[in-house]
C-alpha positions as CSV (number, residue, x, y, z in Angstrom):
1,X,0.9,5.1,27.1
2,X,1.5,8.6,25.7
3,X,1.6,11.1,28.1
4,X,0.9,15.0,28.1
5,X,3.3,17.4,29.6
6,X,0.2,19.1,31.2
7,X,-2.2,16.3,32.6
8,X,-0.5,12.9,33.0
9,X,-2.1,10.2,30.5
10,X,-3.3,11.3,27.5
11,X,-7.3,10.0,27.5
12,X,-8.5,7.0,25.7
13,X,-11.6,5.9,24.3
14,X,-13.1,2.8,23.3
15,X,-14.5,2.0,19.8
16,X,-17.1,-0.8,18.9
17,X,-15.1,-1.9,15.4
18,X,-19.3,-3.4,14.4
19,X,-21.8,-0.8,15.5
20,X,-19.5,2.3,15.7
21,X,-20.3,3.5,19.5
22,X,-17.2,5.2,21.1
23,X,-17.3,5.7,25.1
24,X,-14.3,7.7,26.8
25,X,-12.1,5.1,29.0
26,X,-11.9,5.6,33.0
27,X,-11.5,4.2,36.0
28,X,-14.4,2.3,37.2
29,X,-16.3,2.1,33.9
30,X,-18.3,-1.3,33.0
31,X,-18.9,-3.2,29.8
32,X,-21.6,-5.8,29.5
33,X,-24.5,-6.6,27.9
34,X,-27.1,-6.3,31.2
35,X,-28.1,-2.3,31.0
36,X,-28.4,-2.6,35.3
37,X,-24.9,-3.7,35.2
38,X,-22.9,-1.6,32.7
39,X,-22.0,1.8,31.9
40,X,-21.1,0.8,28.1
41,X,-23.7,-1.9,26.9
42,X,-22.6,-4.3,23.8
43,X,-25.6,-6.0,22.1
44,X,-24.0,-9.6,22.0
45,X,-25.5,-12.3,23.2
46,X,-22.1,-13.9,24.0
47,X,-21.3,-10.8,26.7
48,X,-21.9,-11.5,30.0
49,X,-23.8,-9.5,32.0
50,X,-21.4,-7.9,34.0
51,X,-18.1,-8.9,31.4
52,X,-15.5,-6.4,32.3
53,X,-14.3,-3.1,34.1
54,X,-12.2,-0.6,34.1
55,X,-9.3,0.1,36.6
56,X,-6.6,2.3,37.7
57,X,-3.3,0.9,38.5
58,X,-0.5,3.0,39.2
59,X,-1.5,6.1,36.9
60,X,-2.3,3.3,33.9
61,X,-5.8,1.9,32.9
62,X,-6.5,-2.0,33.1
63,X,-8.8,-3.7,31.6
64,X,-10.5,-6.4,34.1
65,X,-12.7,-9.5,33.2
66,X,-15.1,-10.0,35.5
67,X,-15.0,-14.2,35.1
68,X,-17.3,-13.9,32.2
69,X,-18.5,-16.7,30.7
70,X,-16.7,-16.3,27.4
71,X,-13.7,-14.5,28.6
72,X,-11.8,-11.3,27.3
73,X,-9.6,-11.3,24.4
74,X,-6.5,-9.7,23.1
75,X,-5.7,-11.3,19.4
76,X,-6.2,-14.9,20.1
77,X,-5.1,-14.8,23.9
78,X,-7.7,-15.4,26.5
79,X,-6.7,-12.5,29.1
80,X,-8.2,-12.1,32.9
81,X,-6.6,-8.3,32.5
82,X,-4.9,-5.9,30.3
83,X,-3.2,-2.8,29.8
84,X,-5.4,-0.3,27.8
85,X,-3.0,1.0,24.6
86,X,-3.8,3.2,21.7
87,X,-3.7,0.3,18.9
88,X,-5.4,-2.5,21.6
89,X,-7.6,-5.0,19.5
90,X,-10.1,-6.4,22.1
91,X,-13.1,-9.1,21.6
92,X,-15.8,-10.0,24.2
93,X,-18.0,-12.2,23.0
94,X,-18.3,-11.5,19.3
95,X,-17.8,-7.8,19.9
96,X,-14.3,-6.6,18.3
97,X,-13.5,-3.3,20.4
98,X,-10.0,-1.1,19.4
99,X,-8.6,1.4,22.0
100,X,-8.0,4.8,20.7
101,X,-6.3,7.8,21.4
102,X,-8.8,11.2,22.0
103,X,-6.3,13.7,21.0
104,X,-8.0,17.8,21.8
105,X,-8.1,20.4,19.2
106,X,-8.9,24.0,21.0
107,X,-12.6,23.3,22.4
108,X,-13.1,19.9,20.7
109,X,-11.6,16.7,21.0
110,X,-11.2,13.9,18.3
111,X,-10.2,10.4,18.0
112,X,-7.7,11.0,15.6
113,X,-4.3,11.5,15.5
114,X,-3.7,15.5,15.7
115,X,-1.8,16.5,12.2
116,X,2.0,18.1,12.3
117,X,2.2,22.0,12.6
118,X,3.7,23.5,9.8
């Protein structure tokens, strides 16, 4: 996990490879398909209500399936939890999700990598 001199972990975000949604990673955050359930909903039938959250563990954010139906994937591995990484590939359900860094510029932030001072 990169860390910042200033705050600790740099932030993450979450990118829906398919329909292009981003939402910022943190503790306690859902995904699922059931809009009651979830913070971030994923329009895929094969997503359980409820599928995953979000957690803290020891300064680090873990990923935690929520014994969904069709279970939480990392490549071809079938995973009940995970570290969140910049460079992650995740699937639930039919949904491919990627976890990326959110790198601040001034005022803004972006997803992308910040480019070298010259």
């Amino acid at each position: 996990m990169a860390w910042s001199a200033l705050s600790g972990p740099s932030p993450l975000r979450l990118r829906d490879e398919q329909g292009g949604t981003v939402v910022s990673l943190m503790a306690g955050l859902t995904i699922g398909r059931n809009r009651r359930q979830a913070d971030y909903v994923l329009n895929d039938r094969q997503v359980s209500g409820l599928h995953a959250r979000v957690e803290q563990v020891a300064g680090a954010l873990v990923l935690v399936d929520q014994h969904s139906a069709n279970g939480t994937f990392v490549g071809e591995q079938r995973v009940e939890r995970c570290l969140l990484r910049p460079g992650l590939r995740l699937r639930l359900g039919q949904t491919e999700l990627v976890v990326e860094p959110v790198v601040f510029v001034g005022r803004e932030h972006t997803g992308q990598q910040a480019l070298p001072q010259s």
